[in-house]
PDB file of N, H, CA, C and O in Angstrom:
ATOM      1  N   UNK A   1      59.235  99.784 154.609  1.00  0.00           N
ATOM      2  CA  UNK A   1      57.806  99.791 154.404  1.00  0.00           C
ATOM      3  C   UNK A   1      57.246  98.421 154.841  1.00  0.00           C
ATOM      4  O   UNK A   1      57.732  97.345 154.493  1.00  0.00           O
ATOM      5  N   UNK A   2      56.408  98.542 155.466  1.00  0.00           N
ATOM      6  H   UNK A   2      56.014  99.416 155.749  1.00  0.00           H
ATOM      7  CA  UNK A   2      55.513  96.888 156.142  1.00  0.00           C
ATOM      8  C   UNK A   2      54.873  96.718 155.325  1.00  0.00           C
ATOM      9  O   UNK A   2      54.036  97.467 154.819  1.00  0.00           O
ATOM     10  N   UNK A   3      55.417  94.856 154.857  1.00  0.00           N
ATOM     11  H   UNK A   3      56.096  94.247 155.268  1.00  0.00           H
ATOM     12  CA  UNK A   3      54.184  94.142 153.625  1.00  0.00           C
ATOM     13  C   UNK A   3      53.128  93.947 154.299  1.00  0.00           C
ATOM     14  O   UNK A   3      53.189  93.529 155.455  1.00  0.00           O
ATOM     15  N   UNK A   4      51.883  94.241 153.637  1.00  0.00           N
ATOM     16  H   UNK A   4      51.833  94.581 152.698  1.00  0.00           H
ATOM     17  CA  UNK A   4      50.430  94.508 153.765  1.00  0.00           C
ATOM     18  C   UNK A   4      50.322  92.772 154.185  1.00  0.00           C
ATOM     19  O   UNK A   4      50.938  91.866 153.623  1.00  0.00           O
ATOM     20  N   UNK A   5      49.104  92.606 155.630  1.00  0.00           N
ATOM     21  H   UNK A   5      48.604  93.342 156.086  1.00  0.00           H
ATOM     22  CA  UNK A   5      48.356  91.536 155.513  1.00  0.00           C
ATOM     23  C   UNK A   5      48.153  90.800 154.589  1.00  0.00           C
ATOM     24  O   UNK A   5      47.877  91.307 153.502  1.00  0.00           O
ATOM     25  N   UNK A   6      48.231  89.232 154.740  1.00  0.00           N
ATOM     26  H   UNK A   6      48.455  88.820 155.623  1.00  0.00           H
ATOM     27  CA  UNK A   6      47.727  88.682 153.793  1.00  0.00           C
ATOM     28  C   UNK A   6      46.511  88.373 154.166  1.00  0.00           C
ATOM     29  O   UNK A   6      46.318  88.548 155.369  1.00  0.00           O
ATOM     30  N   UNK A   7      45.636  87.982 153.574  1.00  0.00           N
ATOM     31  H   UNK A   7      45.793  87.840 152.597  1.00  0.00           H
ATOM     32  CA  UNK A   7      44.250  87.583 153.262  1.00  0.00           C
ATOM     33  C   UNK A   7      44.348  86.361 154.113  1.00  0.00           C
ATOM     34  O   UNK A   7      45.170  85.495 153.816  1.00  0.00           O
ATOM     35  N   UNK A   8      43.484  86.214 155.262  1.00  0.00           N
ATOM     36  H   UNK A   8      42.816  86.918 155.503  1.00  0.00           H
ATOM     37  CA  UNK A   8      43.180  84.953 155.685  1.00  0.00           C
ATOM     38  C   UNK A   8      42.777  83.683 154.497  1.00  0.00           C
ATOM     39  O   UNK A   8      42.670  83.960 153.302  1.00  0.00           O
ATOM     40  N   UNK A   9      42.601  82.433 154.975  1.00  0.00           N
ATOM     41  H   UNK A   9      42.688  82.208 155.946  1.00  0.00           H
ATOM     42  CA  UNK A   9      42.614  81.366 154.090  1.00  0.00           C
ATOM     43  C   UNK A   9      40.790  81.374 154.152  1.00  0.00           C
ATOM     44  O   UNK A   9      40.086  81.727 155.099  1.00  0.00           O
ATOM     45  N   UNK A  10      40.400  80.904 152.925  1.00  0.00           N
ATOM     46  H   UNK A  10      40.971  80.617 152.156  1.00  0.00           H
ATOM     47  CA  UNK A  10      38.849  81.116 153.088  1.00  0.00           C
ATOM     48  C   UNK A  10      38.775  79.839 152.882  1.00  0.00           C
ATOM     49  O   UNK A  10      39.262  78.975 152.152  1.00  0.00           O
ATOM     50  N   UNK A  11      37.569  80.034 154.252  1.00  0.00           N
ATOM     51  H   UNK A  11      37.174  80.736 154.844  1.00  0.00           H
ATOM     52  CA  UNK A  11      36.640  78.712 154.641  1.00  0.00           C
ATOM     53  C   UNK A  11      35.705  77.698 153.275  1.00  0.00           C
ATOM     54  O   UNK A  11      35.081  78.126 152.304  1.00  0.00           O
ATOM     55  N   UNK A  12      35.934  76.361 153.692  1.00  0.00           N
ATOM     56  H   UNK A  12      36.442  76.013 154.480  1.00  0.00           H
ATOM     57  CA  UNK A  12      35.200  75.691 152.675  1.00  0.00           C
ATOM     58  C   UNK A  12      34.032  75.631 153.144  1.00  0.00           C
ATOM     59  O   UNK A  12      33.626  75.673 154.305  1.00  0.00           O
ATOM     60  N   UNK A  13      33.399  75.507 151.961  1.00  0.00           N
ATOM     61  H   UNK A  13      33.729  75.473 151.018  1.00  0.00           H
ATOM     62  CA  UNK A  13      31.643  75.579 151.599  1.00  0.00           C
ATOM     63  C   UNK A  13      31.027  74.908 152.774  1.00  0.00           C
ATOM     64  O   UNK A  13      30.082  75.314 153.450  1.00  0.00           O
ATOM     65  N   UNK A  14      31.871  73.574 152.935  1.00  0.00           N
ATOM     66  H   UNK A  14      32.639  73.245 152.385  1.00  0.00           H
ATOM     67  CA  UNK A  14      31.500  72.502 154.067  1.00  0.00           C
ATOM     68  C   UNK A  14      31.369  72.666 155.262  1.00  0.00           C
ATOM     69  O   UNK A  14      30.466  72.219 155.970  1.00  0.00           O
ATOM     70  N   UNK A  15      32.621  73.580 155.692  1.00  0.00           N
ATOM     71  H   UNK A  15      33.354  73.943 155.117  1.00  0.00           H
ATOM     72  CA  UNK A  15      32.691  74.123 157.167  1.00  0.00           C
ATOM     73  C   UNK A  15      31.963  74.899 157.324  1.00  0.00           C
ATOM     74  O   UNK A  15      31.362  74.688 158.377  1.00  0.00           O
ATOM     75  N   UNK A  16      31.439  76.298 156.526  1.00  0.00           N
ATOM     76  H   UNK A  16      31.928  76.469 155.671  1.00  0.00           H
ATOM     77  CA  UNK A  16      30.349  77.301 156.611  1.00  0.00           C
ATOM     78  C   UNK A  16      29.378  76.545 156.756  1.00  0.00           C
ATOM     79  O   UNK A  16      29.091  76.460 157.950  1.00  0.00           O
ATOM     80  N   UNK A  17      28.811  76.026 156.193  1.00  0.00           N
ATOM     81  H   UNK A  17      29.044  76.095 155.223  1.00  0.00           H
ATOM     82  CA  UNK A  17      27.593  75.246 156.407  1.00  0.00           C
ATOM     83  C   UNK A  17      27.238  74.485 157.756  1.00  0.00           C
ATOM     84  O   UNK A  17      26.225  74.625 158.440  1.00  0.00           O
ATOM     85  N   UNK A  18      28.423  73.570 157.988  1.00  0.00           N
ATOM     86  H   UNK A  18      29.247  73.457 157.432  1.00  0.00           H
ATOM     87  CA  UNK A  18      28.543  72.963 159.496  1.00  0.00           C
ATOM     88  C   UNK A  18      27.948  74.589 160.561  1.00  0.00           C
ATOM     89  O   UNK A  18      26.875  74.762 161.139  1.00  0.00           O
ATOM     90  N   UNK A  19      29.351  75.664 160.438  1.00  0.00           N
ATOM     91  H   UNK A  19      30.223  75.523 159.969  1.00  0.00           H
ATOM     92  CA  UNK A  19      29.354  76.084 161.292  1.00  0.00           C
ATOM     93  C   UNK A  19      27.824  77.493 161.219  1.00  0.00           C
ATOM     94  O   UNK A  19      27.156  77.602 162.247  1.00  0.00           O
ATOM     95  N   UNK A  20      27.655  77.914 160.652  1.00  0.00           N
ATOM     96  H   UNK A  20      28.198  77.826 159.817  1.00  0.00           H
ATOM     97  CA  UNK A  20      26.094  78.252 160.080  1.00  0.00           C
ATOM     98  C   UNK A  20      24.933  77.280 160.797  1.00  0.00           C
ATOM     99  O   UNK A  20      24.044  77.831 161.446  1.00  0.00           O
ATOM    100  N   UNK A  21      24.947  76.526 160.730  1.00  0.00           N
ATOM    101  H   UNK A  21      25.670  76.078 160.204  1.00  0.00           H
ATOM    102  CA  UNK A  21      24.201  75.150 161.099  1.00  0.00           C
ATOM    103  C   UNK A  21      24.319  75.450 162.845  1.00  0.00           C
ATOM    104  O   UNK A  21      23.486  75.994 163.571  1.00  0.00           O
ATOM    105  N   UNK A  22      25.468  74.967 163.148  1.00  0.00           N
ATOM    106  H   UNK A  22      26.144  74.525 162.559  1.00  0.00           H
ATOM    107  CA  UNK A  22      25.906  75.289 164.749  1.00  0.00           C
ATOM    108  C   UNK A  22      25.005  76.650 165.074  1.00  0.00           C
ATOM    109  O   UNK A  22      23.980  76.777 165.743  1.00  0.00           O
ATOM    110  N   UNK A  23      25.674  77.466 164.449  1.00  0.00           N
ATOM    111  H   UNK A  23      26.507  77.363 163.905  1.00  0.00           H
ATOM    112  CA  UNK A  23      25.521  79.052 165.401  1.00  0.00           C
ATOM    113  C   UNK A  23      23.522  79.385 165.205  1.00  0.00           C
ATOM    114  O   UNK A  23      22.834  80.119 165.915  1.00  0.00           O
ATOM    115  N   UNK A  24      23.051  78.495 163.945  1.00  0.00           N
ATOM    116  H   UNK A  24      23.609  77.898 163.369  1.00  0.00           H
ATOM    117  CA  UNK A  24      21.608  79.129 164.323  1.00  0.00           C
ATOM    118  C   UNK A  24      20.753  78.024 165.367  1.00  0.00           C
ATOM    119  O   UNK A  24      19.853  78.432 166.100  1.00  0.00           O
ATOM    120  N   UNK A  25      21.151  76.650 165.322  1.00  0.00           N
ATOM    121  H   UNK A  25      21.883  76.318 164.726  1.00  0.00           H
ATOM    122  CA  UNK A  25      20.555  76.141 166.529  1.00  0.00           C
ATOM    123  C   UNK A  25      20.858  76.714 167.694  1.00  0.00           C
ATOM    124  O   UNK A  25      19.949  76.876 168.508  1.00  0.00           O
ATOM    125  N   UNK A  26      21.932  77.051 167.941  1.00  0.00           N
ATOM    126  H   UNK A  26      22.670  76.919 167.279  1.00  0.00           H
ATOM    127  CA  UNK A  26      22.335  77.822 169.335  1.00  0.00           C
ATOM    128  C   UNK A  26      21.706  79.509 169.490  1.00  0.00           C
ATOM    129  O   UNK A  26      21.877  80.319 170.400  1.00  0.00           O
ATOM    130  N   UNK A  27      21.158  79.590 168.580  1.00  0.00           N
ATOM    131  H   UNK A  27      21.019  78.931 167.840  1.00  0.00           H
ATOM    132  CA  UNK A  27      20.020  81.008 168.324  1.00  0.00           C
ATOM    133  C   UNK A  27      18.685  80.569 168.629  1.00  0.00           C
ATOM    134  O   UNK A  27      18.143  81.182 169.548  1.00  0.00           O
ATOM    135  N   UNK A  28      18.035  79.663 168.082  1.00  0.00           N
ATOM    136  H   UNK A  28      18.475  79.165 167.336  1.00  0.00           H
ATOM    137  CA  UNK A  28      16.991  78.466 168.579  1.00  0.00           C
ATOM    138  C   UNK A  28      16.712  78.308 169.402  1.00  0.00           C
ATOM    139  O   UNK A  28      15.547  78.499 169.751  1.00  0.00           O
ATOM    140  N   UNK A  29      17.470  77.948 170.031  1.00  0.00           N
ATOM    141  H   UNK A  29      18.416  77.793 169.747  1.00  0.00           H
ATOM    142  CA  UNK A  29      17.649  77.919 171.381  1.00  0.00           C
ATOM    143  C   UNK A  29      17.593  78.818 172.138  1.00  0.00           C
ATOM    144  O   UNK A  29      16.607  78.990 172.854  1.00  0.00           O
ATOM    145  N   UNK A  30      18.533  79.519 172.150  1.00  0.00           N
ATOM    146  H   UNK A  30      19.334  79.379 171.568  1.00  0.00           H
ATOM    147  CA  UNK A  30      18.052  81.069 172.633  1.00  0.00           C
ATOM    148  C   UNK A  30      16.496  81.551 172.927  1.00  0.00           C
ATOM    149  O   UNK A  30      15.906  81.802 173.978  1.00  0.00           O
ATOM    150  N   UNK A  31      16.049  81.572 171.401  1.00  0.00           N
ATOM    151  H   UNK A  31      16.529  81.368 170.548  1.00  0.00           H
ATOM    152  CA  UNK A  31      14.697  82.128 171.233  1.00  0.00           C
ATOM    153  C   UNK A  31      13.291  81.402 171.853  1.00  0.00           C
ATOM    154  O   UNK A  31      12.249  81.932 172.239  1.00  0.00           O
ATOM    155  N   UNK A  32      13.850  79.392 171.762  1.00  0.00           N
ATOM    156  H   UNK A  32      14.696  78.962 171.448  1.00  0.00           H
ATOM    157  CA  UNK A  32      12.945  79.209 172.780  1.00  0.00           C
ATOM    158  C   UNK A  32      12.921  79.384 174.292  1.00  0.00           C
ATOM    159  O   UNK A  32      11.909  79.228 174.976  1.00  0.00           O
ATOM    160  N   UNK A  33      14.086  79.713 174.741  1.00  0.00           N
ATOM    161  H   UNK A  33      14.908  79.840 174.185  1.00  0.00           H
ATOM    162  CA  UNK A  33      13.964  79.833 176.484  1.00  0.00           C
ATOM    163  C   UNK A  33      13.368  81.246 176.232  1.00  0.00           C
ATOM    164  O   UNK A  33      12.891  81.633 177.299  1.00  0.00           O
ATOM    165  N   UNK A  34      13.194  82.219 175.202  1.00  0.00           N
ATOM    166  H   UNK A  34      13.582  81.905 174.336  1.00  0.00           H
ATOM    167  CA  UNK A  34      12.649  83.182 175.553  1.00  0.00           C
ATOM    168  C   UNK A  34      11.429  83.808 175.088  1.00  0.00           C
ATOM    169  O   UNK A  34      11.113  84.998 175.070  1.00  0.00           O
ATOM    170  N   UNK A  35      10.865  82.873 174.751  1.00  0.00           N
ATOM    171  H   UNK A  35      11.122  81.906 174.765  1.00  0.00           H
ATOM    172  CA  UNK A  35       9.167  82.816 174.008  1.00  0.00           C
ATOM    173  C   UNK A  35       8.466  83.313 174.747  1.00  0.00           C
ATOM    174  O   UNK A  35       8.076  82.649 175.707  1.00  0.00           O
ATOM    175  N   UNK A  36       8.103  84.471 174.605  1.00  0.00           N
ATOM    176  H   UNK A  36       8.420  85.011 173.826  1.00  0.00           H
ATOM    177  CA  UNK A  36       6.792  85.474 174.748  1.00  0.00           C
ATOM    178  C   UNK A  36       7.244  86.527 175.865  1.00  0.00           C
ATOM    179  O   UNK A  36       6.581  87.322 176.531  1.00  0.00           O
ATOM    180  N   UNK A  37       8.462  86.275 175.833  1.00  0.00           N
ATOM    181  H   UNK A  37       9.000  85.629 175.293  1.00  0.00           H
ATOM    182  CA  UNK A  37       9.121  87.528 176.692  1.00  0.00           C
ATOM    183  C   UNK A  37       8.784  88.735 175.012  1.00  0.00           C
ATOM    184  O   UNK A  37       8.941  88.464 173.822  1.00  0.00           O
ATOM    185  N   UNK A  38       8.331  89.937 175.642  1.00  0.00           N
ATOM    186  H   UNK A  38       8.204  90.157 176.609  1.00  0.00           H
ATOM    187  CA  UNK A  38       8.008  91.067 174.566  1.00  0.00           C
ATOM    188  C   UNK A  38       9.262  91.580 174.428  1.00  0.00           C
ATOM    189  O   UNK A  38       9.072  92.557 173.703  1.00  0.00           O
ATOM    190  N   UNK A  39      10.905  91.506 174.774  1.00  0.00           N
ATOM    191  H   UNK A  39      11.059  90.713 175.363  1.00  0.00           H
ATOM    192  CA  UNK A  39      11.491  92.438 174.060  1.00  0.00           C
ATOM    193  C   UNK A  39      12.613  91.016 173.708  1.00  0.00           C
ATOM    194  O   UNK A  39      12.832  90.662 172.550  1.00  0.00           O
ATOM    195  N   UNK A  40      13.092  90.484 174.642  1.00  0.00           N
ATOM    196  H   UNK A  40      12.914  90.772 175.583  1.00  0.00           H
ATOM    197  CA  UNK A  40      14.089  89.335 173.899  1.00  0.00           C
ATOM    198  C   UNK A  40      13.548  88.740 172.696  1.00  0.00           C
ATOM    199  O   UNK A  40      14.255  88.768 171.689  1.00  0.00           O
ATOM    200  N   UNK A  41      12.275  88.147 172.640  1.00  0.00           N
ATOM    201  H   UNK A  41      11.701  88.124 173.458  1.00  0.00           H
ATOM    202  CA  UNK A  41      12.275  87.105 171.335  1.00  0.00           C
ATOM    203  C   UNK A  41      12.236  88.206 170.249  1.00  0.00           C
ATOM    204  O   UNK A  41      12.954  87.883 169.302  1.00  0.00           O
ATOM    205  N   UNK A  42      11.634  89.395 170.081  1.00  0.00           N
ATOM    206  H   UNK A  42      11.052  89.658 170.850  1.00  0.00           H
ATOM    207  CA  UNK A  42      11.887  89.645 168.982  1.00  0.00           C
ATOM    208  C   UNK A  42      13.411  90.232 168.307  1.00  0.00           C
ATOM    209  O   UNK A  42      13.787  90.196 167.135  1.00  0.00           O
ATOM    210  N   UNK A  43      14.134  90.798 169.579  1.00  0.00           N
ATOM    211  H   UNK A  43      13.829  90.827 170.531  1.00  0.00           H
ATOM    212  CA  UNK A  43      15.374  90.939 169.685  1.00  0.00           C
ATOM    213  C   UNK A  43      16.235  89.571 168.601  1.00  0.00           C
ATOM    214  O   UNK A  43      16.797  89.782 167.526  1.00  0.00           O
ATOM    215  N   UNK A  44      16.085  88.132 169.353  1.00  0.00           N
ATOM    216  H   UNK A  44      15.629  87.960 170.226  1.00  0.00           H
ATOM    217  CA  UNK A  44      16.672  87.451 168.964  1.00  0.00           C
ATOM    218  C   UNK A  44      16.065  86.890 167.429  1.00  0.00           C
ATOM    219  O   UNK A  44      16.815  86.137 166.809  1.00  0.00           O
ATOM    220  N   UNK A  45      15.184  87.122 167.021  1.00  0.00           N
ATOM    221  H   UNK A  45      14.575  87.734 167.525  1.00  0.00           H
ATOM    222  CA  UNK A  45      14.584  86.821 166.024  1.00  0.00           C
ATOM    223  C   UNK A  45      15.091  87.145 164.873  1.00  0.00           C
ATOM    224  O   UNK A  45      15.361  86.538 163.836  1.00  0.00           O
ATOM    225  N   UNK A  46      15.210  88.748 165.433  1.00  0.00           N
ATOM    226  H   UNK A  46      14.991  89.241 166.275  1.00  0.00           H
ATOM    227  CA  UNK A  46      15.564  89.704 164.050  1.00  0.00           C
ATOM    228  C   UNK A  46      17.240  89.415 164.216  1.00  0.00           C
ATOM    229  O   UNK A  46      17.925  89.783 163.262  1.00  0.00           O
ATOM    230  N   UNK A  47      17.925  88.793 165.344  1.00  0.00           N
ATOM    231  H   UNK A  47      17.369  88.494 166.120  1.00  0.00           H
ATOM    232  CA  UNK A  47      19.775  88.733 165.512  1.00  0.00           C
ATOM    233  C   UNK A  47      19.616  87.032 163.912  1.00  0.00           C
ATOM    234  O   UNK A  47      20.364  86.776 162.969  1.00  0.00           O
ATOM    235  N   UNK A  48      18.358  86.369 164.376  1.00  0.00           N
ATOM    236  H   UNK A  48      17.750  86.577 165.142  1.00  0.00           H
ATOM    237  CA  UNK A  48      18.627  85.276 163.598  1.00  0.00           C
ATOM    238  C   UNK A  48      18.227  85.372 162.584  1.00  0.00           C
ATOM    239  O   UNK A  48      18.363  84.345 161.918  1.00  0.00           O
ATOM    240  N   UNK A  49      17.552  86.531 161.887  1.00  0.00           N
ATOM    241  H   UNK A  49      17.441  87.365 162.428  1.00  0.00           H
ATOM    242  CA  UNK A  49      17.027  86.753 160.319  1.00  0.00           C
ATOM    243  C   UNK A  49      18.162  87.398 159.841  1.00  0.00           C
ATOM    244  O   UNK A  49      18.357  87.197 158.643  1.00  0.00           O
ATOM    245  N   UNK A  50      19.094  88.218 160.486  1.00  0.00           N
ATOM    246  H   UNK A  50      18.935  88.382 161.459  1.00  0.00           H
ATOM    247  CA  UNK A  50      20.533  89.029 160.160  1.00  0.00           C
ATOM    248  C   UNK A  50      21.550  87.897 160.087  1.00  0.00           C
ATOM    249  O   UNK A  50      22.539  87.930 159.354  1.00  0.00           O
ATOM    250  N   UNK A  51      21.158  86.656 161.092  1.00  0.00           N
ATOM    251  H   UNK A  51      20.354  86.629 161.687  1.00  0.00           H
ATOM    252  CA  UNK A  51      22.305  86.348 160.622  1.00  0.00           C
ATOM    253  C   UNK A  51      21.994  85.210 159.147  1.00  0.00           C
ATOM    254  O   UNK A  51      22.746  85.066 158.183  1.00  0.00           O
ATOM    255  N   UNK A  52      21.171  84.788 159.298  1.00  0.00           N
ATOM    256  H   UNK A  52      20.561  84.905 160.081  1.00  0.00           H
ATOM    257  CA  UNK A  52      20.771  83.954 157.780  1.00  0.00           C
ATOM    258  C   UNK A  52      20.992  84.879 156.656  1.00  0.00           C
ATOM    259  O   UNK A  52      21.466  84.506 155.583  1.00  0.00           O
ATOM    260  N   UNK A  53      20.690  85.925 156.881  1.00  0.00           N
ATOM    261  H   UNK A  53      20.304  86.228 157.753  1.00  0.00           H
ATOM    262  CA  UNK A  53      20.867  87.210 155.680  1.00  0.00           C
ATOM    263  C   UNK A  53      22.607  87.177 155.253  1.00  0.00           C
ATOM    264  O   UNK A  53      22.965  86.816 154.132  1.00  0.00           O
ATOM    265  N   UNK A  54      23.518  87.577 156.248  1.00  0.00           N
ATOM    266  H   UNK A  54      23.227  87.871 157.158  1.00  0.00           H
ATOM    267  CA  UNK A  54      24.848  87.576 156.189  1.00  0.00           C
ATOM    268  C   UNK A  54      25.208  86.329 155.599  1.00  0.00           C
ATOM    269  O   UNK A  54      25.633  86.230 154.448  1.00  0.00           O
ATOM    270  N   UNK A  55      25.036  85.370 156.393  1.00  0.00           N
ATOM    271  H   UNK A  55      24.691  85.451 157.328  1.00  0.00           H
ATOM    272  CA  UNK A  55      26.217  83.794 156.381  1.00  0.00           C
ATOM    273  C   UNK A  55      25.130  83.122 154.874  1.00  0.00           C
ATOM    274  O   UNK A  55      25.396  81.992 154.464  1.00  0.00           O
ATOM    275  N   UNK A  56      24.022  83.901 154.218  1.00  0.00           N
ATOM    276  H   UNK A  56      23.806  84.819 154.551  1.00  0.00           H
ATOM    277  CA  UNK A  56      24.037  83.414 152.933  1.00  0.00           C
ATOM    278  C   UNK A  56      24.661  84.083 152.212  1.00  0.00           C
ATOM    279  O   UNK A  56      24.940  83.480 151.176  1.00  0.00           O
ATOM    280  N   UNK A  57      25.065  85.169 152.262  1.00  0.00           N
ATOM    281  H   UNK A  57      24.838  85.659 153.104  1.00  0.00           H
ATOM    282  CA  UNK A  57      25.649  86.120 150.833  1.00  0.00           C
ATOM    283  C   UNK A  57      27.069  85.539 151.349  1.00  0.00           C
ATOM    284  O   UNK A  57      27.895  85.584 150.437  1.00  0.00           O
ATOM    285  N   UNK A  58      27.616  84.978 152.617  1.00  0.00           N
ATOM    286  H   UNK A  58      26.946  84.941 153.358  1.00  0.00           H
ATOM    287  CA  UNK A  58      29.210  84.787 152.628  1.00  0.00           C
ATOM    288  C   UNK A  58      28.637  83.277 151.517  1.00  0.00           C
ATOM    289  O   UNK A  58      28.910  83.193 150.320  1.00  0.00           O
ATOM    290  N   UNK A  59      28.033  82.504 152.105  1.00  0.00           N
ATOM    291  H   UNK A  59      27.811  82.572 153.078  1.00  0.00           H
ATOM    292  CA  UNK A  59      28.180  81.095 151.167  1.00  0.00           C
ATOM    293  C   UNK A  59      27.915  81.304 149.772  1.00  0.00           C
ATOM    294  O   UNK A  59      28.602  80.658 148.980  1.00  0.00           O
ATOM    295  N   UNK A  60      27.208  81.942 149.409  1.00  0.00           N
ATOM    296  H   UNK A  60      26.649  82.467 150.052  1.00  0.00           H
ATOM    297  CA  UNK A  60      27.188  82.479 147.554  1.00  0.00           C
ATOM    298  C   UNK A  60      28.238  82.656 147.193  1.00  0.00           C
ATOM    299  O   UNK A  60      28.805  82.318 146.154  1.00  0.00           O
ATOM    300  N   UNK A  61      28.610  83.292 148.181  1.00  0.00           N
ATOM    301  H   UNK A  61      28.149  83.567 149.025  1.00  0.00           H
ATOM    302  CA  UNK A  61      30.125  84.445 147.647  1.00  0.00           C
ATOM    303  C   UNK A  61      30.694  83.428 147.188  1.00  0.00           C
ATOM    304  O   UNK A  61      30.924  83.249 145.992  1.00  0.00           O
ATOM    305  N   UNK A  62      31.084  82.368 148.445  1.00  0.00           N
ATOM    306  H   UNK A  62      30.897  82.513 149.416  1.00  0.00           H
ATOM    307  CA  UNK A  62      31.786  80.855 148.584  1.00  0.00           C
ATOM    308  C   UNK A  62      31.601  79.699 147.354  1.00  0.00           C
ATOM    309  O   UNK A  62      32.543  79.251 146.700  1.00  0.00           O
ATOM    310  N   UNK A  63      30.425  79.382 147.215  1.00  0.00           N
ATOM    311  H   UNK A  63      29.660  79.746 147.747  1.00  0.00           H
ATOM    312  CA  UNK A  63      29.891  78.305 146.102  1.00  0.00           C
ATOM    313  C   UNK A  63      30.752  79.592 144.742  1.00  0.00           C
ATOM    314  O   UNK A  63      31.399  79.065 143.837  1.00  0.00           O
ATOM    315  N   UNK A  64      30.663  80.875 144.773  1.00  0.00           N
ATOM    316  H   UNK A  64      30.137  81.302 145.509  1.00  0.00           H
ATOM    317  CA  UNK A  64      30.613  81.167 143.198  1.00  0.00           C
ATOM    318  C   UNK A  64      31.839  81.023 143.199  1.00  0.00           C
ATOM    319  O   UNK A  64      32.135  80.205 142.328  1.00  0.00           O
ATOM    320  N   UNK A  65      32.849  81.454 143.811  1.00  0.00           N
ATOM    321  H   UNK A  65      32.608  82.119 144.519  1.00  0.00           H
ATOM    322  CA  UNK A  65      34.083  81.212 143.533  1.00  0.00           C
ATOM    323  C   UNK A  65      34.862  79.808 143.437  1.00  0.00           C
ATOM    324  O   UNK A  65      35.845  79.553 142.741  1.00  0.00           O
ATOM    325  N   UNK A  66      34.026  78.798 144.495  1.00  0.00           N
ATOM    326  H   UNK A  66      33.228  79.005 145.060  1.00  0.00           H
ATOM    327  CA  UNK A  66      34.566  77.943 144.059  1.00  0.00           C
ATOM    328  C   UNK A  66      33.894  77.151 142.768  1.00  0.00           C
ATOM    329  O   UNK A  66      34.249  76.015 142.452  1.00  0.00           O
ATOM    330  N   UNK A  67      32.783  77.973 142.002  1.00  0.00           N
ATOM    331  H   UNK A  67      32.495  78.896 142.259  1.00  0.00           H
ATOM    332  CA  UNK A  67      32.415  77.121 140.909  1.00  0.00           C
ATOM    333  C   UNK A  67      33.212  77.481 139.859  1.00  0.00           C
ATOM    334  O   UNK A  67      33.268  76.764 138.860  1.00  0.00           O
ATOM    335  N   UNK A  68      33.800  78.434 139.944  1.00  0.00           N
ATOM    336  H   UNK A  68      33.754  79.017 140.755  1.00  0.00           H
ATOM    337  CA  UNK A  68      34.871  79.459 138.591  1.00  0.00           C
ATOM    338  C   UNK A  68      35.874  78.719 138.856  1.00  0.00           C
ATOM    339  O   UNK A  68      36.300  78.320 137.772  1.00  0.00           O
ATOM    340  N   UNK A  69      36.569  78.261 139.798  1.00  0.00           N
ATOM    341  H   UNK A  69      36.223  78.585 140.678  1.00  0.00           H
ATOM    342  CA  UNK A  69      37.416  77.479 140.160  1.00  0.00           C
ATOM    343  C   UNK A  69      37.798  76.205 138.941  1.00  0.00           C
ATOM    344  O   UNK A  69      38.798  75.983 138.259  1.00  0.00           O
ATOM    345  N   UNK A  70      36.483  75.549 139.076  1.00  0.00           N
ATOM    346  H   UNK A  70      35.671  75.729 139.630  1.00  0.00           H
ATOM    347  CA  UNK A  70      36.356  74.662 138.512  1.00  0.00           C
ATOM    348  C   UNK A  70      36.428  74.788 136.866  1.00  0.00           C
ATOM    349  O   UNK A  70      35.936  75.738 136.256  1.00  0.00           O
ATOM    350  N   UNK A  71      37.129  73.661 136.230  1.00  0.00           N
ATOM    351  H   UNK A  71      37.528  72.890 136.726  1.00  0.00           H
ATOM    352  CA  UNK A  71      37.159  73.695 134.828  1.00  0.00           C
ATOM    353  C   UNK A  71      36.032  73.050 134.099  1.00  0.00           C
ATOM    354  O   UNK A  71      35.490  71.963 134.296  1.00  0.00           O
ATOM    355  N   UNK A  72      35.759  74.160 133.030  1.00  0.00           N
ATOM    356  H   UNK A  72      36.199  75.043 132.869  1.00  0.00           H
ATOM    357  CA  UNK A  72      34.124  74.176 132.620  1.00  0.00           C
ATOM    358  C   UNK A  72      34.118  72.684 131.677  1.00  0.00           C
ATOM    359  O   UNK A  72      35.344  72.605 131.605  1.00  0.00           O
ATOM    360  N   UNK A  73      33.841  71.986 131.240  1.00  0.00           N
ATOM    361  H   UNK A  73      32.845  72.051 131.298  1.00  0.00           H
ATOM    362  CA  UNK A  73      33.470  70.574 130.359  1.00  0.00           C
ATOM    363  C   UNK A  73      32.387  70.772 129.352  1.00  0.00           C
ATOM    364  O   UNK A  73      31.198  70.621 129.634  1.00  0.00           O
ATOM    365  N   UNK A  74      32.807  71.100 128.212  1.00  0.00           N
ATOM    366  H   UNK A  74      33.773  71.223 127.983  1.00  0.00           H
ATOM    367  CA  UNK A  74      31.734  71.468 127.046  1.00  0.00           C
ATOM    368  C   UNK A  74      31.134  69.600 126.368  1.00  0.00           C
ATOM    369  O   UNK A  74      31.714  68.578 126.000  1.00  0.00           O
ATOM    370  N   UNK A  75      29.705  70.048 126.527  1.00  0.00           N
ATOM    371  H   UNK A  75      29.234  70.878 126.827  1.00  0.00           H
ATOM    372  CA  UNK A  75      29.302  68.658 126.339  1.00  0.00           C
ATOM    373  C   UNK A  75      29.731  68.154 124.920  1.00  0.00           C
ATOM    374  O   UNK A  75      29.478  67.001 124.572  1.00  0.00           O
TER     375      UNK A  75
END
């Protein structure tokens, strides 16, 4: 029987953010070489509201787990 995949190693908070950071200026960009073209900008608009939508619920996901992580300190 083949042992099942393991789970890739999940990205720190830090690198998502870097790389989040990267991929929407390079969307930015995009969208200004294509300002007032009627089907690209809104094309790319709505690619860059999907992706802020996604790569925040991955970083929530990210911050919550690594806040459970952490050991709680009762004042």
């Amino acid at each position: 029987m083949p042992t099942p995949p393991r789970p890739s190693p999940r990205e720190s908070t830090e690198a998502m953010v870097r790389n989040i950071c990267r991929e929407l200026a390079e969307i930015e960009q995009a969208i200004s070489r294509c300002r007032g073209d009627r089907v690209a900008e809104p094309r790319l608009t709505g690619t860059w509201l999907a992706h802020l939508l996604i790569s925040s619920s991955e970083l929530l996901q990210n911050l919550l787990i690594e806040s459970a992580r952490r050991p709680h300190s009762d004042p």
